[in-house]
C-alpha positions as CSV (number, residue, x, y, z in Angstrom):
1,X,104.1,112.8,97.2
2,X,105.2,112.3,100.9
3,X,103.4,111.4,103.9
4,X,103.3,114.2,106.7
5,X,102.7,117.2,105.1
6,X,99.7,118.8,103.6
7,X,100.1,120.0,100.1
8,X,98.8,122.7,98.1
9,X,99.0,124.2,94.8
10,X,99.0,127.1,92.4
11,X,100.2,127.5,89.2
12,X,102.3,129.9,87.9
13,X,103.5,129.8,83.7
14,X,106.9,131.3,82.7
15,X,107.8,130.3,79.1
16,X,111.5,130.8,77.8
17,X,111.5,131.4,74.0
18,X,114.5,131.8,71.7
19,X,113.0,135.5,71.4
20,X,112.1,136.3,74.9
21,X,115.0,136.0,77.4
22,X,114.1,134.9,81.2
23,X,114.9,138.6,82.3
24,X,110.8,139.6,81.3
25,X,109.7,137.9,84.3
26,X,108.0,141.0,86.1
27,X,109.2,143.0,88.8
28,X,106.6,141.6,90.9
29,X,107.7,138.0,90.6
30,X,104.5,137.5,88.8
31,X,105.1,134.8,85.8
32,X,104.7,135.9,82.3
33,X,101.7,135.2,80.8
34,X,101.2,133.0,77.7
35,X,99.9,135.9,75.3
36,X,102.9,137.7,76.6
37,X,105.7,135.8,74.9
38,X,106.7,135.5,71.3
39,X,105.4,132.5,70.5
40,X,107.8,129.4,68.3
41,X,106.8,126.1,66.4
42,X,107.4,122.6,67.7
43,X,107.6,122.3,71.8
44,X,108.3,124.8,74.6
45,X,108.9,124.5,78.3
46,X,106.5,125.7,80.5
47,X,106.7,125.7,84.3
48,X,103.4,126.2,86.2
49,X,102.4,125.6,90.4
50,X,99.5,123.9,91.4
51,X,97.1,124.1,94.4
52,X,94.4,121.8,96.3
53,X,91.6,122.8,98.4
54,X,91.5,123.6,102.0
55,X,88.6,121.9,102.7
56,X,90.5,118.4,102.3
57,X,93.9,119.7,104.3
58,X,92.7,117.9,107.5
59,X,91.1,115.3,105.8
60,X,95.0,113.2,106.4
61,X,95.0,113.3,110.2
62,X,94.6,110.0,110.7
63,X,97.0,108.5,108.2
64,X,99.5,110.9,107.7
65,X,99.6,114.2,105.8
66,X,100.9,115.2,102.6
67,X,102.6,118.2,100.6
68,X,104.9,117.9,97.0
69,X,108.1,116.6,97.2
70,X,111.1,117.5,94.8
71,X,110.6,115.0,92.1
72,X,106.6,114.2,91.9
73,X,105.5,114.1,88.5
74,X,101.5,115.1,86.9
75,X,99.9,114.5,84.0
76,X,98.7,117.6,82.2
77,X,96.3,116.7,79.3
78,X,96.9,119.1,76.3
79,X,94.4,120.0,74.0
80,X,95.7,117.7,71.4
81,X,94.1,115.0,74.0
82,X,98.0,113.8,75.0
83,X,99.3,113.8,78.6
84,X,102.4,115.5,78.7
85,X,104.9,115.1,82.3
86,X,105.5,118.1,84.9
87,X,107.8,117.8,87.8
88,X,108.2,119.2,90.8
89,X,110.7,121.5,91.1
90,X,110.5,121.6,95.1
91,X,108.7,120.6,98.3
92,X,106.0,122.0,100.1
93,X,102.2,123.1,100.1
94,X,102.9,124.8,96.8
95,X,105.9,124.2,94.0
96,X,106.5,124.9,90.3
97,X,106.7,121.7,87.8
98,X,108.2,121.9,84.6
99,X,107.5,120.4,81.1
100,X,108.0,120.4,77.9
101,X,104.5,120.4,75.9
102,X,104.1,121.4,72.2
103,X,103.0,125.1,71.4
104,X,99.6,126.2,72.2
105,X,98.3,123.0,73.7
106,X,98.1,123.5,77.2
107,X,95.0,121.8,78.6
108,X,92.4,122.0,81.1
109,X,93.3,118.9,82.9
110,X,95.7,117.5,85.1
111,X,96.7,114.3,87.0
112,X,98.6,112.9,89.8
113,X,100.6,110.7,89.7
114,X,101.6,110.9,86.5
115,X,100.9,108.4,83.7
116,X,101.1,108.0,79.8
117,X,97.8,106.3,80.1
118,X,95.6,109.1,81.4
119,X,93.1,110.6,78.9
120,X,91.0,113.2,78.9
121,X,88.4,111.6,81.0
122,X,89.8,108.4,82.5
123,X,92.6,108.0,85.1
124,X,95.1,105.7,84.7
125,X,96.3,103.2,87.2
126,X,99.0,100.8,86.2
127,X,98.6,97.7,88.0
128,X,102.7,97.3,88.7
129,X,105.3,100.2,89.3
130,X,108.6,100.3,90.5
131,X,108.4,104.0,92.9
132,X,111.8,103.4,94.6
133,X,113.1,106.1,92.7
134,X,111.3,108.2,94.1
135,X,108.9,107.0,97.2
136,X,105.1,108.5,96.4
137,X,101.7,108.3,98.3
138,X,100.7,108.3,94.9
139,X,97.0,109.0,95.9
140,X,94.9,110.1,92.6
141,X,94.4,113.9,92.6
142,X,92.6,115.6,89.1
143,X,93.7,119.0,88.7
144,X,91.9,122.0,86.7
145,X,93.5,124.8,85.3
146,X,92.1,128.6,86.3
147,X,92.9,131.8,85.7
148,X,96.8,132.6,85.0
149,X,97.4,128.7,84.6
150,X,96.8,128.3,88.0
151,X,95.5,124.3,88.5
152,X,94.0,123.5,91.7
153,X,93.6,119.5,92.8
154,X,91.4,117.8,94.6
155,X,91.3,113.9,95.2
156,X,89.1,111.1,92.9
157,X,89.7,108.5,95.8
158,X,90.8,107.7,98.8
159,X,93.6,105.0,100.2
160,X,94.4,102.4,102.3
161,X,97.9,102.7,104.2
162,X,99.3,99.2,104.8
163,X,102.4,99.1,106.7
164,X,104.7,95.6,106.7
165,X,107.6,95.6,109.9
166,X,110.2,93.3,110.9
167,X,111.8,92.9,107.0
168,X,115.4,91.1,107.3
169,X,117.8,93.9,107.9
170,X,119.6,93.1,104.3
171,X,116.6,93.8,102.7
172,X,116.4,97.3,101.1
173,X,113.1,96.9,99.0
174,X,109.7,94.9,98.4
175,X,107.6,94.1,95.8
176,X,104.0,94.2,97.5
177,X,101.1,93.0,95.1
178,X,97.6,92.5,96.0
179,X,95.4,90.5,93.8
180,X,91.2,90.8,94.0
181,X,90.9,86.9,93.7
182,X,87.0,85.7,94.2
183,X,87.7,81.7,93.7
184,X,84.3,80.8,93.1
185,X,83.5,83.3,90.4
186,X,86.0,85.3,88.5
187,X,83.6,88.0,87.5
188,X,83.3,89.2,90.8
189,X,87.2,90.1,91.0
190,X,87.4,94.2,92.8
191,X,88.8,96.1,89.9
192,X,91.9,97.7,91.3
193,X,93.7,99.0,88.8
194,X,93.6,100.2,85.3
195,X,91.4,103.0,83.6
196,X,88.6,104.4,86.3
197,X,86.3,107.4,84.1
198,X,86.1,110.6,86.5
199,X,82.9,111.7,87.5
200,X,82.2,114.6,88.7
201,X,83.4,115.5,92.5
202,X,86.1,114.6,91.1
203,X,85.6,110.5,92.0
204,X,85.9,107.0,90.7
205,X,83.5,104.7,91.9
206,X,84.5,100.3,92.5
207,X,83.5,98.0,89.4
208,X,84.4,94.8,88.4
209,X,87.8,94.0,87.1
210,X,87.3,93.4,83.4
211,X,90.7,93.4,81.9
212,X,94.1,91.5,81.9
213,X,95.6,92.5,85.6
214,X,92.9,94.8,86.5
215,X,92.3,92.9,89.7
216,X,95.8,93.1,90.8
217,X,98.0,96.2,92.4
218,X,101.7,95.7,92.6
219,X,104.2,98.5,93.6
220,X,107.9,98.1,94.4
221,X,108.5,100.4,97.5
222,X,111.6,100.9,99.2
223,X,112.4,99.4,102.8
224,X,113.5,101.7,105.8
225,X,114.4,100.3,109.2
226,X,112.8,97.0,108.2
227,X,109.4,98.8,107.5
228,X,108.0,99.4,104.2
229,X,104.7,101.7,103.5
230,X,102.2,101.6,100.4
231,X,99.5,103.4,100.1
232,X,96.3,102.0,97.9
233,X,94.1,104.0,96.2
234,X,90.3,103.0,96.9
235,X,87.4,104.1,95.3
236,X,85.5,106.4,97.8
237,X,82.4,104.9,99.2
238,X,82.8,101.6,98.5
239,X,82.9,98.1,100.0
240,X,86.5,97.2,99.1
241,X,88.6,94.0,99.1
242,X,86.8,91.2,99.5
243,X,88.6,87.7,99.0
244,X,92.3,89.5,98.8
245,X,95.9,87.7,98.3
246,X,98.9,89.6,99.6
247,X,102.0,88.2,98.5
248,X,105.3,90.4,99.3
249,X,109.0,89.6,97.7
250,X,112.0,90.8,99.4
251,X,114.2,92.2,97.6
252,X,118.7,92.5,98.8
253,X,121.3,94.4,96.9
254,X,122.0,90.7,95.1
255,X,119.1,89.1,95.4
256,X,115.1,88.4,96.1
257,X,114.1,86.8,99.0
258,X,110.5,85.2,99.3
259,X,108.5,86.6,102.1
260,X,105.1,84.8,101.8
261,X,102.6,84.3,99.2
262,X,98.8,84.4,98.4
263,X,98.5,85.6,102.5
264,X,94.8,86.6,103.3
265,X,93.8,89.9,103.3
266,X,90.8,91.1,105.9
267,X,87.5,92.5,104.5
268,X,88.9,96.9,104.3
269,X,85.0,98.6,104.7
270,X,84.4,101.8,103.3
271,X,86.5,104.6,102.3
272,X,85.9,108.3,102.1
273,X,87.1,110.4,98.9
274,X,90.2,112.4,100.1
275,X,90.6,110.2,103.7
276,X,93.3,107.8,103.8
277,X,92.3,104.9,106.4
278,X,95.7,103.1,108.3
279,X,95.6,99.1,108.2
280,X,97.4,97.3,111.4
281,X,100.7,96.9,110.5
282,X,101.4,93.6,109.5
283,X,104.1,91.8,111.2
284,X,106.7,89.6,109.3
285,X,107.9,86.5,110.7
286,X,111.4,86.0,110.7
287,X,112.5,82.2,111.8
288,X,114.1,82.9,115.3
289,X,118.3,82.3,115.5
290,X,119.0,81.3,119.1
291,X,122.8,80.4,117.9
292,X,123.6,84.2,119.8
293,X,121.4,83.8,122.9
294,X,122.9,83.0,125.6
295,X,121.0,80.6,128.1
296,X,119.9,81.5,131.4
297,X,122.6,81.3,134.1
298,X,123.3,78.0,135.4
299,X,120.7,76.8,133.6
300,X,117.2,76.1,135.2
301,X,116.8,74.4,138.8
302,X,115.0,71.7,137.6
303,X,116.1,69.5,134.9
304,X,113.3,69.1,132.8
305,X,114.3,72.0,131.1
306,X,117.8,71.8,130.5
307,X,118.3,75.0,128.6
308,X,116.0,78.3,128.1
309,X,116.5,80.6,125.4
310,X,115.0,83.9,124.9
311,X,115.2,87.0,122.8
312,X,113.2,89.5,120.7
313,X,113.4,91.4,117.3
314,X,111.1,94.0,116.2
315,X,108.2,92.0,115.7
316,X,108.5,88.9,118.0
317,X,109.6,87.4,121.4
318,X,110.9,84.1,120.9
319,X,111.7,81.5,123.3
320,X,113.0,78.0,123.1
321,X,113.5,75.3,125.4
322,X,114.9,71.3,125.4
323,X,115.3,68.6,127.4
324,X,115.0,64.9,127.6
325,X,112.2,63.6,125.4
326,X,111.5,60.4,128.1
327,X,110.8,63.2,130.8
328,X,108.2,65.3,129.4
329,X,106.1,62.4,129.0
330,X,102.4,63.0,130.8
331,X,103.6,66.1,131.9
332,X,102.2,69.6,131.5
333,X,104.0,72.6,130.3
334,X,103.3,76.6,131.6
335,X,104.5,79.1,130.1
336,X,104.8,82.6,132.1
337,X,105.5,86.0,130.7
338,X,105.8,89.3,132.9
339,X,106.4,92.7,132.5
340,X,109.4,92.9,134.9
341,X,107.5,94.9,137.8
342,X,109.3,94.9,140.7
343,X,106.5,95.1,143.2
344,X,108.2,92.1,145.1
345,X,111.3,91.9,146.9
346,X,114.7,91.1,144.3
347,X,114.8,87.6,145.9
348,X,111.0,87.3,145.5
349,X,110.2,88.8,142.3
350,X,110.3,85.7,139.9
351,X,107.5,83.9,142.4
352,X,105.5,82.1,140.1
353,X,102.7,81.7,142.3
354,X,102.7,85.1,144.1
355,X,99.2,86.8,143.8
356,X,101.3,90.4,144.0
357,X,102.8,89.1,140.9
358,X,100.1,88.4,139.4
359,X,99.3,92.0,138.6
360,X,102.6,92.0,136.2
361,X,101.5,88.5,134.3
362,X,101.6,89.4,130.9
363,X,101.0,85.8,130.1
364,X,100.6,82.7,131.7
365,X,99.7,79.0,129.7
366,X,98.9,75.3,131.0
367,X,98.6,72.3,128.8
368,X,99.7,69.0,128.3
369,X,102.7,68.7,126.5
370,X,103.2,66.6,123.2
371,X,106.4,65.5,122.0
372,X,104.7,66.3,117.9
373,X,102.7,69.7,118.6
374,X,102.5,72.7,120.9
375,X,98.8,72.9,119.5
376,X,97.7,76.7,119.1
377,X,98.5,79.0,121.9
378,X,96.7,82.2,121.4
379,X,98.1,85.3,123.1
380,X,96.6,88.7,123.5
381,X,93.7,87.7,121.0
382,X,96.7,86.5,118.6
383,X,98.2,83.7,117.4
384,X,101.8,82.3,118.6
385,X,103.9,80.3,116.1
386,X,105.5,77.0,117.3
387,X,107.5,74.5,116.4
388,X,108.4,71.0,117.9
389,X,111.5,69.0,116.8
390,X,113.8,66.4,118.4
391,X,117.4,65.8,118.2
392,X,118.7,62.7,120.0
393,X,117.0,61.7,123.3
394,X,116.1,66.1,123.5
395,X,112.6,67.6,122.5
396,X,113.9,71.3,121.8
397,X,110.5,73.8,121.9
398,X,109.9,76.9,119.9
399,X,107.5,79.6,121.0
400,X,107.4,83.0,119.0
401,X,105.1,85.9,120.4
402,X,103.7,88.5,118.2
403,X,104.5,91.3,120.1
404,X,101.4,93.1,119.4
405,X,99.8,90.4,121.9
406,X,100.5,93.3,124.7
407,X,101.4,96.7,125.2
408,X,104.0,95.9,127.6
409,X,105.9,94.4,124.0
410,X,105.1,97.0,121.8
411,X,107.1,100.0,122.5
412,X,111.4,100.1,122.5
413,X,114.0,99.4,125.0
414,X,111.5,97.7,127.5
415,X,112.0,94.4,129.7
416,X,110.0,91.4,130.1
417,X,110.7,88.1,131.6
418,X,109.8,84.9,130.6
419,X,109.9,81.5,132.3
420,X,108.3,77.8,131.4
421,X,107.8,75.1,134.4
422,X,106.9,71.3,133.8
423,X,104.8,69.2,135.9
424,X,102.3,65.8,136.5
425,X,99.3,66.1,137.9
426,X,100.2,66.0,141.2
427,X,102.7,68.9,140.6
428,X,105.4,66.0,140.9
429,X,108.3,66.1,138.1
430,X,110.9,63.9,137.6
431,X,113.0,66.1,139.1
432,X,111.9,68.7,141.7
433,X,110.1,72.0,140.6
434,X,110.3,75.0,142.9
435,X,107.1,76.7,144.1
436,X,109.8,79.9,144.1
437,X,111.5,80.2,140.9
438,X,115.3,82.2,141.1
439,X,116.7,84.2,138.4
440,X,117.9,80.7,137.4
441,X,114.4,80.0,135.9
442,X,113.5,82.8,133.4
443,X,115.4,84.7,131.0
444,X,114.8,88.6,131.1
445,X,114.4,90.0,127.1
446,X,115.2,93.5,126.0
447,X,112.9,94.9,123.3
448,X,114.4,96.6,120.7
């Protein structure tokens, strides 16, 4: 089932017989019903439609909306206590599925998604699926047949959306698996997959994962413009994820590529029944690749830094930096990010030190410089990743900017500029440092 559209359902039964051809479908487009048709031994295919309430329709504003989609398979539970698979015929609020089911067993139950483990009173929810196939919200609906065959859903749960960005552009799919893992005891693992027993609302309510893999939920989703989307089912109501692993696998048209493992998950809170509730996306970091930059012009006007680097993907802003290891000694580095307002003059508008400027500073950093560690430079409430290595008598820096640290990075096809300066404590360097920095001295970045 696809995001951004509601769906709906009725269900509609048209039986084709080896005594009854498909021309006794009414004139009134209304399907034939069951007593109607001659019935034969051993199975029959049966198409039906299926609704779900209006009261839940704007229950998805917040995280997307949902209808059937060509392809979306349910469960339908015939009498003989067996699920038995309908699919969607079409897309919108309301579709036919067809299936074949054996004569006369027809039940009173159906599920969504679709799965040979569902009985009669417990949902099934495998713990790992591959859905690139066929890319579903998957979000567990129970559906009851009324009059005509018609079945109407409504959701047991609700969902978490958790969105990943910035995946390697050669990667087409990921394997994302979370795993309920409380270290100190076991017992307390969040159930988060397997059989949950429907009670009435329809609902499942959290328990303890009791079974091989219960605690974990793994789904193989497939990647669009370096972003993939899963949704997790939650029990409604409770206190989910508590002590969490994410681990995510890439996956190329040759091979898998390791993302990261066993990353911490934060605490999700409380869920309603029929909401879904939209996680901040999380951001992959990709090492930065500096080998297409192309250095500021002329290179900066003091030679401390000998080279400055800069450029952004879709999650990052990186910057690097080098210069002679023996001049850096005792000497502190800042760091200066703008938004590329133009408030001052052209000649004027990388001033370092203007206070009209200061209304564009993104960004600015002071601290003693170490030839082994940048330390932790927090930015926008987040955390930067930075790196420190040496390569003859140079000391090249690395500095990689979530750009979630600032609005003025988060959108497309904006500009920033970026700068770093060295100095003593008497704002002495080894080699002179402008109070009014030229173009010479920061790099302006494009953000894809």
């Amino acid at each position: 089932m696809k995001d951004k559209v509601l769906f709906a359902a009725f269900v509609v039964c048209a039986v084709i017989s080896c005594t009854k051809s498909i021309e006794n479908v009414k004139d009134n487009n209304e399907p034939i019903k069951q007593e109607e048709t001659t019935p034969t031994s051993g199975m029959r295919m049966v198409t039906i439609t299926a609704s779900i309430e209006d009261a839940t329709k704007t229950s998805y504003a917040a995280g997307g909306t949902f209808s059937w989609t060509a392809g979306d398979k349910i469960s339908i539970i015939g009498n003989d206590n067996n699920p038995y698979t309908f699919t969607a015929n079409g897309s919108g609020t309301s579709t036919t599925f067809t299936g074949t089911i054996p004569d006369g067993v027809l039940g009173d139950r159906a599920y969504f998604p679709a799965d040979a483990g569902h009985t009669p009173t417990k949902f099934s929810l495998p713990y790992s699926k591959d859905v690139t196939g066929h890319d579903s919200a998957d979000i567990p609906m129970v559906g009851t047949k009324g009059e005509g065959n018609a079945y109407e859903f409504k959701h047991c749960a609700g969902a978490a959306l958790l969105t990943i960005e910035n995946f390697p552009d050669d990667v087409i799919a990921t394997t994302i698996t979370i795993a309920s893992t409380y270290e100190s005891d076991p017992s307390y693992n969040y159930k988060l997959s397997g059989l949950f027993t429907i009670k009435d609302g329809p609902k499942w309510e959290g328990a303890y994962a009791t079974e091989t893999n219960d605690n974990i939920y793994s789904r193989k989703v497939s990647v669009s413009g370096n972003t993939a989307k899963l949704y997790i089912p939650c029990p409604a109501g409770a206190n989910n994820w508590v002590d969490n692993k994410l681990t995510v696998v890439g996956h190329t048209s040759s091979s898998d590529v390791p993302i990261f493992t066993n990353k911490n998950m934060k605490k999700l809170g409380t869920v309603n029944r029929a909401h879904v509730m939209p996680l901040t996306p999380l951001v992959i970091y990709n090492e930065p690749d500096f080998s297409a930059v192309s250095p500021i012009a002329g290179g900066a006007t003091h030679n401390q830094i000998a080279e400055l680097k800069a450029y952004a993907d879709k999650g990052y802003l990186h910057m690097q930096f080098h210069g002679t290891t023996a001049s850096w000694t005792g000497t502190t580095l800042n760091i200066y990010i703008y938004d590329g307002g133009t408030d001052l003059d052209e000649n004027a508008k990388y001033n370092a030190w203007s206070i009209k400027k200061t209304a564009h500073q993104i960004y600015a950093e002071s601290r003693t410089i170490s030839t082994s560690s940048l330390g932790t430079i927090t930015m926008g409430g987040v955390n930067c990743i930075t790196s420190v290595t040496s390569s003859g008598d140079q000391t090249y820096w690395t500095i990689s900017v979530p750009r979630t640290a600032s609005s003025a990075m988060m959108g497309s096809s904006g500009t920033v500029y970026l700068g770093v300066m060295v100095q003593n404590d008497a704002w002495n360097c080894t080699a002179a440092v402008p109070e009014i920095w030229v173009n010479a001295d920061m790099v302006e970045v494009t953000i894809p």
